[in-house]
C-alpha positions, 0 to 999 in steps of 0.5 A, a space after each residue: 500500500 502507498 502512503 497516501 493509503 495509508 495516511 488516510 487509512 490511519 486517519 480514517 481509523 483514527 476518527 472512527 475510534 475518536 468518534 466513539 470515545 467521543 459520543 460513547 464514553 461520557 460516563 466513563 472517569 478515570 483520574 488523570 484524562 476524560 476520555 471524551 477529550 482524548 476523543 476530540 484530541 484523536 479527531 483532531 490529529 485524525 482529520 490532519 492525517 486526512 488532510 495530510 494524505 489528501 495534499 500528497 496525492 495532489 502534490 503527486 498528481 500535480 507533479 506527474 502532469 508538469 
């Protein structure tokens, strides 16, 4: 798999899993983290690897059509 593949597979995973810590572990307290704000921390970095994923492959594509 490529790279592209695999940043938007490890984003994609990564916002899934924060969606559902998110949405479905509000009752859930530990003492040092809340788990809904790991969820939001995790969708963040999640959307980045997106978006990460996204401008290489239009950097490569822009670079095969130079």
């Amino acid at each position: 798999m490529r790279v592209f593949g695999k940043s938007l597979l490890a984003g994609a995973g990564m916002l899934a899993a924060a969606l559902v810590l998110w949405l479905f572990m509000r009752d859930v307290h530990i003492p040092i983290l809340t788990l809904p704000k790991v969820g939001i921390v995790l969708m963040v970095i999640g959307g980045l690897e997106i978006c990460h994923a996204v401008y290489l492959r239009v950097r490569r594509n822009a670079s095969r059509n130079r």
